[in-house]
ROGU-568789 format. One record per atom (N, C-alpha, C): residue number from 1; x, y, z. Coordinates in nm, 2 decimals. Example, Ala and Ser with C-alpha at 12.3 -4.5 7.8 and 13.67 -1.06 7.14 Angstrom:
REM ROGU-568789
 num      X      Y      Z
   1   1.32  -0.57   0.78
   1   1.23  -0.45   0.78
   1   1.32  -0.33   0.78
   2   1.28  -0.22   0.71
   2   1.37  -0.11   0.71
   2   1.29   0.00   0.79
***
This chain:
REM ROGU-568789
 num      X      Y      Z
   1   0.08  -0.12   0.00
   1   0.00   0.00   0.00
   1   0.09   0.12   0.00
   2   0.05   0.22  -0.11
   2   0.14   0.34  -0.10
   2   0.09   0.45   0.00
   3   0.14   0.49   0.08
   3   0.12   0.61   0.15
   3   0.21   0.75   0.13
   4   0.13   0.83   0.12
   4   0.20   0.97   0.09
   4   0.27   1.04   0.19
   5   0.37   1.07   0.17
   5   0.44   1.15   0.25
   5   0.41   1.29   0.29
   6   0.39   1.30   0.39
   6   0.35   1.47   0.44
   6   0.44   1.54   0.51
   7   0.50   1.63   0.50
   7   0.61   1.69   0.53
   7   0.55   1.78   0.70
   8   0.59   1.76   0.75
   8   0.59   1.83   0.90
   8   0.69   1.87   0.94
   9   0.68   2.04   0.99
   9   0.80   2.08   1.06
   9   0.72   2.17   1.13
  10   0.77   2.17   1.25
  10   0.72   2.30   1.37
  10   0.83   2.32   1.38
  11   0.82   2.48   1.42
  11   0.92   2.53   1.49
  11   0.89   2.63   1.59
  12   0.97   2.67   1.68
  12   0.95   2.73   1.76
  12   1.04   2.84   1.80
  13   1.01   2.93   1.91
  13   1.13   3.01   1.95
  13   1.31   2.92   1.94
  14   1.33   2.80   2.03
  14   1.41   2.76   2.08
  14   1.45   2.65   1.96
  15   1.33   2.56   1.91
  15   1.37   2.42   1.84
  15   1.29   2.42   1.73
  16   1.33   2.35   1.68
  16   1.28   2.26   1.57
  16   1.24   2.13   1.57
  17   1.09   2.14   1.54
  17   1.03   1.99   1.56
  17   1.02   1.93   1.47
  18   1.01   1.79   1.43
  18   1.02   1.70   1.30
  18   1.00   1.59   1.33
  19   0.97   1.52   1.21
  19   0.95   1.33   1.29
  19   1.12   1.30   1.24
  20   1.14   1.19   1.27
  20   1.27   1.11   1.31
  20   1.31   1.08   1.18
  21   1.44   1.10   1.13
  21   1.49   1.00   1.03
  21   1.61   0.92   1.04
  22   1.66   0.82   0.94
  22   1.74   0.75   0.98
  22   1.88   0.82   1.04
  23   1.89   0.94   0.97
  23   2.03   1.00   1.00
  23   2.02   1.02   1.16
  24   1.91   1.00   1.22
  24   1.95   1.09   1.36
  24   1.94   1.00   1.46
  25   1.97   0.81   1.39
  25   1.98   0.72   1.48
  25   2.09   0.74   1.61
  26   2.28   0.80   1.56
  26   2.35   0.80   1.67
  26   2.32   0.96   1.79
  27   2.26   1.05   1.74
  27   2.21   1.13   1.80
  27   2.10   1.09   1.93
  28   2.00   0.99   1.89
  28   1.90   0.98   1.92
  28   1.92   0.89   2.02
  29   1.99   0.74   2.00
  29   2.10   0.62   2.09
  29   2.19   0.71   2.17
  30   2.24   0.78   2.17
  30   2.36   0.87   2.29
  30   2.25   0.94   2.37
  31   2.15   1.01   2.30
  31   2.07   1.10   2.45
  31   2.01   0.99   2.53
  32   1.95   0.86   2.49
  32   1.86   0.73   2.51
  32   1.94   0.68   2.60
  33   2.04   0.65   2.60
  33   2.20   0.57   2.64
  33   2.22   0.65   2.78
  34   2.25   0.80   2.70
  34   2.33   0.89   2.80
  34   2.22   0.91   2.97
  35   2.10   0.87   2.91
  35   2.00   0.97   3.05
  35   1.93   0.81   3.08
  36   1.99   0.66   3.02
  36   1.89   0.58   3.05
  36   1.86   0.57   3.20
  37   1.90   0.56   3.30
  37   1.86   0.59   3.46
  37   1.76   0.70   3.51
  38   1.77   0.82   3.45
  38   1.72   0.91   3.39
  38   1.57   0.90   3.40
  39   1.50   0.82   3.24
  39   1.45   0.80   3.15
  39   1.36   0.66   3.21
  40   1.42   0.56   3.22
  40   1.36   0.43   3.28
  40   1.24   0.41   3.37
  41   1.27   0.50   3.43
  41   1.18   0.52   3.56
  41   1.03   0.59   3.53
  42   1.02   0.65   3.44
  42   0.92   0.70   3.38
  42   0.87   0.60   3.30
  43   0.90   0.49   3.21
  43   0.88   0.47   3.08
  43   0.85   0.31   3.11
  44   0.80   0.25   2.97
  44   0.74   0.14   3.01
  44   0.89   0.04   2.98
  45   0.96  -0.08   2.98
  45   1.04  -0.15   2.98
  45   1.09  -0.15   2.83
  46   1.24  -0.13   2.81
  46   1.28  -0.09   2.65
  46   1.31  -0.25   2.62
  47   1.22  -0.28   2.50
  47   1.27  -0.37   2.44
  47   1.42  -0.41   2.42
  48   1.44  -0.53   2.41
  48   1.61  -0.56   2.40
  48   1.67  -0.49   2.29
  49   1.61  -0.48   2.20
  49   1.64  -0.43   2.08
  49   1.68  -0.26   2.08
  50   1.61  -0.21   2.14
  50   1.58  -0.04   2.18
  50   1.69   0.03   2.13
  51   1.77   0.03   2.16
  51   1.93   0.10   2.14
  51   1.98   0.05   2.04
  52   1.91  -0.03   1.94
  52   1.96  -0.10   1.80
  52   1.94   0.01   1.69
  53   2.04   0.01   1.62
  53   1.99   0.05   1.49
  53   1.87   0.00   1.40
  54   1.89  -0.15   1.40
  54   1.74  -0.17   1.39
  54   1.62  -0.18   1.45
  55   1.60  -0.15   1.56
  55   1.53  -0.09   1.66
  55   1.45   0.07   1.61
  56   1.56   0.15   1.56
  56   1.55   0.24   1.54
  56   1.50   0.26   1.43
  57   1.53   0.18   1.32
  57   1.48   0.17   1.20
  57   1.31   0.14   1.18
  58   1.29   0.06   1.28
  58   1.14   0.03   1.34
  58   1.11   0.14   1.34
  59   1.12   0.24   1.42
  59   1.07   0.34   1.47
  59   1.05   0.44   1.37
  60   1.14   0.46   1.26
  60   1.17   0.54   1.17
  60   1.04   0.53   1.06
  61   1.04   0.40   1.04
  61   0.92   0.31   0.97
  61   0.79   0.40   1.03
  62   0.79   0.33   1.15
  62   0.62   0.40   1.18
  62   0.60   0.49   1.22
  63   0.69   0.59   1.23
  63   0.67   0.74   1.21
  63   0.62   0.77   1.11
  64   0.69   0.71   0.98
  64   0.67   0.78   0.81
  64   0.49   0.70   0.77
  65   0.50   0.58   0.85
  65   0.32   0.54   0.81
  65   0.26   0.59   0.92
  66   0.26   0.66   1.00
  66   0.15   0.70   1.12
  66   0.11   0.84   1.07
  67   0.28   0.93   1.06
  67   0.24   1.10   0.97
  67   0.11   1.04   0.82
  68   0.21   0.95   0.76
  68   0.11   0.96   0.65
  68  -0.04   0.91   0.65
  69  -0.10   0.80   0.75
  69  -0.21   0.80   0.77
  69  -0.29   0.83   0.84
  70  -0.22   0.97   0.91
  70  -0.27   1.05   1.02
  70  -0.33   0.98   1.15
  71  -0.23   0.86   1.16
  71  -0.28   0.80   1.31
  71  -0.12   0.84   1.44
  72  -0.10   0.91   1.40
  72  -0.02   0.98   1.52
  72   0.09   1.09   1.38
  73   0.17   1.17   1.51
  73   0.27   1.28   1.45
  73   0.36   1.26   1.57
  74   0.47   1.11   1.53
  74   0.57   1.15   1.61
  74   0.69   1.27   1.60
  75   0.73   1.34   1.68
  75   0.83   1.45   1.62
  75   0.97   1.44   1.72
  76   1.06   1.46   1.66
  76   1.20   1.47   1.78
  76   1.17   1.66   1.77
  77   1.30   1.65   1.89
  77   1.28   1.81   1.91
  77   1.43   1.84   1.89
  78   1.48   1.95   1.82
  78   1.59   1.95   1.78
  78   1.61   2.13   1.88
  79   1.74   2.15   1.93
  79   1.71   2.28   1.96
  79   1.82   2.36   1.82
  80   1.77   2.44   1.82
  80   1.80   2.57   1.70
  80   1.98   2.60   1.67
  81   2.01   2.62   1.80
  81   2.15   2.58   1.82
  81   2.22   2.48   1.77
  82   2.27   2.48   1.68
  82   2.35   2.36   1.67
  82   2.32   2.22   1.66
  83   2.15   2.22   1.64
  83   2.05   2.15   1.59
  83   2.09   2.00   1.66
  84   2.07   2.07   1.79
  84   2.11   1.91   1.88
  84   2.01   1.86   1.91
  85   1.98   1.71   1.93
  85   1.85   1.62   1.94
  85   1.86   1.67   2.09
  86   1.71   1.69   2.19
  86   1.66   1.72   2.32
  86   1.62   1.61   2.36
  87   1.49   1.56   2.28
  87   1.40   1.51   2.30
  87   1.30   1.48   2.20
  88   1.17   1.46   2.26
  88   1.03   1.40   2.16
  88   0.95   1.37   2.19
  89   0.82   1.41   2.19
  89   0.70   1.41   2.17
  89   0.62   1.35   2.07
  90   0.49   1.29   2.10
  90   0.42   1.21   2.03
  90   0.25   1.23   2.04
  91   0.19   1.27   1.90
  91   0.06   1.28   1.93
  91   0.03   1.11   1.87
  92  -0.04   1.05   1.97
  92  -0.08   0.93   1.90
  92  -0.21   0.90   1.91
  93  -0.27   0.76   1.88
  93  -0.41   0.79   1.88
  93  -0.50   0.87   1.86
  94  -0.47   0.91   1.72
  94  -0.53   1.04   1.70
  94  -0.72   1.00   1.65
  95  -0.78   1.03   1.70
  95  -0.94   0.98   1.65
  95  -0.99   1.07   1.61
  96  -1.06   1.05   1.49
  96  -1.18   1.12   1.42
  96  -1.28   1.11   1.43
  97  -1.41   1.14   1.36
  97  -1.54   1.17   1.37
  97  -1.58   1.25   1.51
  98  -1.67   1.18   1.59
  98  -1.76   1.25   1.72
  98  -1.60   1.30   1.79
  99  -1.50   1.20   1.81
  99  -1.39   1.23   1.92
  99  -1.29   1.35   1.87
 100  -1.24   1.34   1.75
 100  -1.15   1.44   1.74
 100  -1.06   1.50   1.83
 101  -0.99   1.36   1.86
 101  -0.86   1.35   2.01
 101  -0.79   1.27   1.91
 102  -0.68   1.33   2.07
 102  -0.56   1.23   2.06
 102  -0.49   1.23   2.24
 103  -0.38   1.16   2.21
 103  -0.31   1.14   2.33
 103  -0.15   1.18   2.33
 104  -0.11   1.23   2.41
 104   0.00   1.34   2.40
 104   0.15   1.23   2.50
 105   0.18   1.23   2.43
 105   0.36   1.14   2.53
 105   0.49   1.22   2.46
 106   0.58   1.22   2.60
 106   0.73   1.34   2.56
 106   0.81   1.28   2.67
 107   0.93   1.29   2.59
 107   1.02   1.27   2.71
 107   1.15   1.35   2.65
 108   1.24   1.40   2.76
 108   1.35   1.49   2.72
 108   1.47   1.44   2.75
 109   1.61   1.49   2.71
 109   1.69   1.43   2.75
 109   1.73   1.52   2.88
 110   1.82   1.43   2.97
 110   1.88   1.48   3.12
 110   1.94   1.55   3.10
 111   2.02   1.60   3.00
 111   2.09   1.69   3.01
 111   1.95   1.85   2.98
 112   1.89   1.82   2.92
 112   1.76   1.91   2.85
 112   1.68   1.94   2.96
 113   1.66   1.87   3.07
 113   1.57   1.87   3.12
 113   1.54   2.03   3.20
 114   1.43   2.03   3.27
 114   1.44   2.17   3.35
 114   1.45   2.36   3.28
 115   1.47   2.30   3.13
 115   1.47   2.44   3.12
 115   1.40   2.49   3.02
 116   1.25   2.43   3.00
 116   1.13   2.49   2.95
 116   1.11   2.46   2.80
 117   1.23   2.32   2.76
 117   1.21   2.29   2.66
 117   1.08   2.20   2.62
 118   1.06   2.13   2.70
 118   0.93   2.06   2.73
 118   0.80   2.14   2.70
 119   0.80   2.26   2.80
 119   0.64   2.34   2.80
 119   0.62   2.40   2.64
 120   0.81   2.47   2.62
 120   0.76   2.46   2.43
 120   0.71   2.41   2.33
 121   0.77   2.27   2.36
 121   0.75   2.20   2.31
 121   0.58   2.17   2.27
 122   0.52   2.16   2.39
 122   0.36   2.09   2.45
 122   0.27   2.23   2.33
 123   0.33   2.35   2.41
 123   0.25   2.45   2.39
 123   0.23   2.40   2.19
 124   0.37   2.43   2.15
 124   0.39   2.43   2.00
 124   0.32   2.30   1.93
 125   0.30   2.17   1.99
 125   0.23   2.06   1.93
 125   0.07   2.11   1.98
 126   0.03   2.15   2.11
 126  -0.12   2.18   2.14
 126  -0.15   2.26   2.06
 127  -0.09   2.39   1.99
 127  -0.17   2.46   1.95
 127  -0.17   2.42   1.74
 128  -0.06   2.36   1.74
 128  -0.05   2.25   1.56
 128  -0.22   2.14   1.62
 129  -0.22   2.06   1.72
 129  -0.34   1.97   1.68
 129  -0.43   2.05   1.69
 130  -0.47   2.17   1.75
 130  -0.63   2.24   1.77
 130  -0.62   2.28   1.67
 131  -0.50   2.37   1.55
 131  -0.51   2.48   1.48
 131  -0.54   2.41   1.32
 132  -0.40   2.31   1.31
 132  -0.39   2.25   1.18
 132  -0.46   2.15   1.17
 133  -0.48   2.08   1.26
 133  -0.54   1.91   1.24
 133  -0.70   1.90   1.31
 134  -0.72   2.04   1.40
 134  -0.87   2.01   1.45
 134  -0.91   1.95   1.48
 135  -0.83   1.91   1.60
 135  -0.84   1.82   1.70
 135  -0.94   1.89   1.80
 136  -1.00   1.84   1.90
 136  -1.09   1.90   1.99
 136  -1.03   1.89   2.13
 137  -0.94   1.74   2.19
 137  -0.95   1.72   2.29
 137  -0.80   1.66   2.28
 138  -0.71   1.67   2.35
 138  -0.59   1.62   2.40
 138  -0.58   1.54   2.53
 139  -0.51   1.45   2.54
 139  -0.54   1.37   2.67
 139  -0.38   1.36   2.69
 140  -0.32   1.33   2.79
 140  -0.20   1.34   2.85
 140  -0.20   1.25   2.99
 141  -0.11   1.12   3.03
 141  -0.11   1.09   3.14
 141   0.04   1.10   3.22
 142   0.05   1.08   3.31
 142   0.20   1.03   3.38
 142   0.16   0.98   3.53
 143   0.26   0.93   3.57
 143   0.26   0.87   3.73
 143   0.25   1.02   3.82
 144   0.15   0.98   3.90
 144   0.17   1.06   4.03
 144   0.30   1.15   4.09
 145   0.36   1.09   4.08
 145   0.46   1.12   4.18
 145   0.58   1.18   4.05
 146   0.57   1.21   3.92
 146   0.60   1.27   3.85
 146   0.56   1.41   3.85
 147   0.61   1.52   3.95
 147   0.57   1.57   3.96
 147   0.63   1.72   3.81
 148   0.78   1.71   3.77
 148   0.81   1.78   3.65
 148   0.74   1.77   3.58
 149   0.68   1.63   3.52
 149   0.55   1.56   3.40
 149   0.39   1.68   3.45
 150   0.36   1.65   3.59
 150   0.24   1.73   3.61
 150   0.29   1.91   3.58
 151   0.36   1.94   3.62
 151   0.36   2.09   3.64
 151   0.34   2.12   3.50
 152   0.42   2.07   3.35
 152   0.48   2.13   3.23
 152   0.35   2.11   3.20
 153   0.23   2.01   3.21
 153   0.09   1.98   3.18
 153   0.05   2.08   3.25
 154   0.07   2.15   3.33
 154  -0.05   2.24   3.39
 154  -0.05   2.33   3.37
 155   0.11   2.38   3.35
 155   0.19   2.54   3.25
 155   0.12   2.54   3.15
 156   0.10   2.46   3.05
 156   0.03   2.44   2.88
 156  -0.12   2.42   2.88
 157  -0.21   2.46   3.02
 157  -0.32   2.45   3.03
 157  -0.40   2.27   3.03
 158  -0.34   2.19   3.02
 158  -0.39   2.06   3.11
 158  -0.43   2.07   3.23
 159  -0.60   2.02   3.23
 159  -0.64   1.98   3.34
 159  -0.65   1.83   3.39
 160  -0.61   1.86   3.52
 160  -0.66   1.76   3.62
 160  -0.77   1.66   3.59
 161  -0.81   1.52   3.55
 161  -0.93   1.44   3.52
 161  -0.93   1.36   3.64
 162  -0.81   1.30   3.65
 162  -0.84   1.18   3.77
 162  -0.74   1.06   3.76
 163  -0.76   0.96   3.81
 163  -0.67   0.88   3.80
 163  -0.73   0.73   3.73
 164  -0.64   0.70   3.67
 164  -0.66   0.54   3.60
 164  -0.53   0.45   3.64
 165  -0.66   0.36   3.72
 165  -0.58   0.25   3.77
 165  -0.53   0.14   3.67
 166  -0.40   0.13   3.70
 166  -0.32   0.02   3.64
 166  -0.34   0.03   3.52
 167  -0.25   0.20   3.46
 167  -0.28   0.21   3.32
 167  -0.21   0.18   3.21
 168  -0.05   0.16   3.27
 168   0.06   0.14   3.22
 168   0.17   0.05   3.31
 169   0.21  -0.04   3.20
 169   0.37  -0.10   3.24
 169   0.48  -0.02   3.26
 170   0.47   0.04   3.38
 170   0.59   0.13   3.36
 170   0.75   0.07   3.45
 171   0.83   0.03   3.38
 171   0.99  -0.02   3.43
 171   0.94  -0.16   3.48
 172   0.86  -0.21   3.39
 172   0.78  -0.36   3.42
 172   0.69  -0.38   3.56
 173   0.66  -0.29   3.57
 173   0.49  -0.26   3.71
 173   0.41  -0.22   3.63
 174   0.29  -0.26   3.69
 174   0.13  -0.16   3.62
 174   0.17  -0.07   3.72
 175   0.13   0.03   3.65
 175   0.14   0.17   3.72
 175  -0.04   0.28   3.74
 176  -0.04   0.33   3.84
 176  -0.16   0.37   3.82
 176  -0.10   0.51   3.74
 177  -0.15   0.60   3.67
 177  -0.13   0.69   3.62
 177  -0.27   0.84   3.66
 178  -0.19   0.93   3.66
 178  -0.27   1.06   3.65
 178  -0.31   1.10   3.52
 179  -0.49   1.14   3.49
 179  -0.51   1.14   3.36
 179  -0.54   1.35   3.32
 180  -0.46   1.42   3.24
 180  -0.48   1.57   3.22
 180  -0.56   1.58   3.11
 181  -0.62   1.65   3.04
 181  -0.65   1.72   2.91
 181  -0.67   1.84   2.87
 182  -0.68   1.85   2.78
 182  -0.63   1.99   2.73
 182  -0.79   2.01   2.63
 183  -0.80   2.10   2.64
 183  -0.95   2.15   2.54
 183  -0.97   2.22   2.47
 184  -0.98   2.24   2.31
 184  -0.95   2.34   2.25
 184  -1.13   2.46   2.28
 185  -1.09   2.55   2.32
 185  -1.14   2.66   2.35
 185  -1.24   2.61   2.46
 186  -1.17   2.57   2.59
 186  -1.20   2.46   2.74
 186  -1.33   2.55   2.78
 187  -1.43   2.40   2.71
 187  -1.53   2.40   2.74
 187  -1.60   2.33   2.85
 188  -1.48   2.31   3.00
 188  -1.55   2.21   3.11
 188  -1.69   2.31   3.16
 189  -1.72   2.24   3.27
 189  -1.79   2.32   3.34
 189  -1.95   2.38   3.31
 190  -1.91   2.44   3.16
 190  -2.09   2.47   3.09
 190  -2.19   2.41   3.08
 191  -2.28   2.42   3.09
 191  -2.34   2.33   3.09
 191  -2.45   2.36   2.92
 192  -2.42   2.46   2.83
 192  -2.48   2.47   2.74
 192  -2.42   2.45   2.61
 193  -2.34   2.39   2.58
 193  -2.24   2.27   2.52
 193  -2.29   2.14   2.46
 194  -2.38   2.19   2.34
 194  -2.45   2.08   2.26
 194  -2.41   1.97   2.19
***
């Protein structure tokens, strides 16, 4: 099956956002590598494979079919400087008709972390799925006790929903997770919302 290629770039004050290609396998393995202790503790258990080039090649793959059949927009985040890999975010699950959602995942590297490349990042993909893709509803989860994960969600206007038990394998545990969302033009609360 042929799928077309759609070219995606954000950009922002600080970065440049893009989905992944193969050239930015050893860039992408060194920050993965460099922060894995880091990184683990958040994330669900890395396949053996993970740090493979063909690992990566996988990943490379369903980026270029998920952009093209608009079932997610994975993107790395590149900062502007010297066009160093940070990190990456992922709109996935993206649903159409009545839902017109998706679901929002990012992780940064350790050395990146803490200095607002994250909330750019959020802001710059939230305001691409409400503006370009018309999306209605963003959903976003992480562990409790994540507390960097809750704040950059709450900076970017994510609200508080609740909690879902045993949502994720996270470092090989079910984890319960905290669930946020984001609304494009947040319509909680009204009650005259047809």
């Amino acid at each position: 099956m042929f799928l077309p290629r759609r070219k995606v770039r954000i950009e922002t004050e600080r970065m440049i956002m893009r989905p992944p290609q193969h050239s930015d396998f050893r860039a992408w393995a060194g920050l993965r590598r460099d922060g894995a202790e880091f990184l683990k503790k958040w994330e669900p258990t890395w396949a053996a494979d993970h740090l493979t080039r063909r690992g990566f090649t996988n990943r490379v793959y369903w980026a270029q079919r998920s952009v093209a059949s608009g079932s997610a927009l994975p993107l790395f985040l590149f900062r502007r400087e010297g066009e160093v890999l940070v990190g990456a975010i992922t709109l996935d699950n993206i649903r159409r008709g009545p839902a017109q959602s998706g679901t929002l995942g990012y992780w940064i590297g350790q050395a990146y972390a803490r200095q607002g490349l994250m909330r750019e990042a959020l802001q710059a993909m939230v305001h691409h799925a409400f503006t370009t893709l018309d999306l209605s509803r963003l959903e976003a989860a992480c562990l409790p006790e994540n507390t960097a994960s809750r704040g950059v969600l709450e900076k970017c206007g994510f609200k508080y929903e609740g909690v879902a038990q045993s949502y994720l394998q996270i470092n090989g545990r079910w984890r319960n997770h905290v669930l946020y969302a984001n609304l494009r033009g947040d319509r909680r609360g009204r009650s005259d919302v047809g």
